[in-house]
C-alpha positions in Angstrom: 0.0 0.0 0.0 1.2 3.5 -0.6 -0.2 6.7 1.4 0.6 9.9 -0.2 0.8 12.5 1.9 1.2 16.5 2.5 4.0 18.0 4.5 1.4 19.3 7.2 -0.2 15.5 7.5 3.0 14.0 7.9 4.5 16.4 10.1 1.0 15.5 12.6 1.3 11.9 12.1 5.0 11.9 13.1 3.7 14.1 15.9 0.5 11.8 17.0 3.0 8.4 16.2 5.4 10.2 18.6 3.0 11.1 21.7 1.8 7.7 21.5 5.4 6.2 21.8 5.6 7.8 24.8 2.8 6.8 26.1 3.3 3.4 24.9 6.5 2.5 26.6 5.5 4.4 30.2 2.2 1.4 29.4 5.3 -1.1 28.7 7.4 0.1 32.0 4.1 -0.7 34.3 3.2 -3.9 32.6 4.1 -7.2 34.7 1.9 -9.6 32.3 5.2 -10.6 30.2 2.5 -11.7 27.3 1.4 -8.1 27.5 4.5 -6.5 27.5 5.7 -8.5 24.7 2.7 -7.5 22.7 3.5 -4.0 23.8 7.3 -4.4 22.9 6.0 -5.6 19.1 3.6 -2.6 18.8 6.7 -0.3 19.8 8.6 -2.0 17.7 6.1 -1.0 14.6 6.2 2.6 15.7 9.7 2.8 15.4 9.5 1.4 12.1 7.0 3.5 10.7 8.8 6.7 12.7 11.7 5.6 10.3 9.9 5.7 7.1 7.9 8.8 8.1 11.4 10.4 8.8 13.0 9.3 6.1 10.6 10.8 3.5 11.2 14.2 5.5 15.0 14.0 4.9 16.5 16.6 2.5 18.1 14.1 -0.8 21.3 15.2 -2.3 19.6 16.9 -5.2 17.9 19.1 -2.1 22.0 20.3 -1.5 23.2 21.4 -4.9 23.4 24.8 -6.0 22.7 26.0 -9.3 25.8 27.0 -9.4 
């Protein structure tokens, strides 16, 4: 699947993925069910990985560096 996005939508997504990160591992620090926190651990795990994608779509490319010179 691909999701097209503008640079305000993924700028929030990264922001909502973010907040829920933290909130996600403060869930995983309090859990003592090991199934549970292995389930959390997984769904962090995803987070990270879509964090990653989200980020690297935001970074400048090479051509963004040249001049015109």
């Amino acid at each position: 699947m691909q999701l097209t996005l503008t640079e305000a939508e993924r700028d929030l997504l990264i922001e909502i993925l973010r907040s829920r990160m933290g909130e996600l591992r403060e869930e995983i620090y309090h859990t003592t069910v090991s199934g549970y926190r292995d389930m959390l651990k997984a769904k962090e795990a995803t987070l990270l990985g879509l964090l990653a994608i989200l980020d690297a779509e935001s970074a400048p490319t090479a051509d963004d560096h040249t001049s015109g010179a």
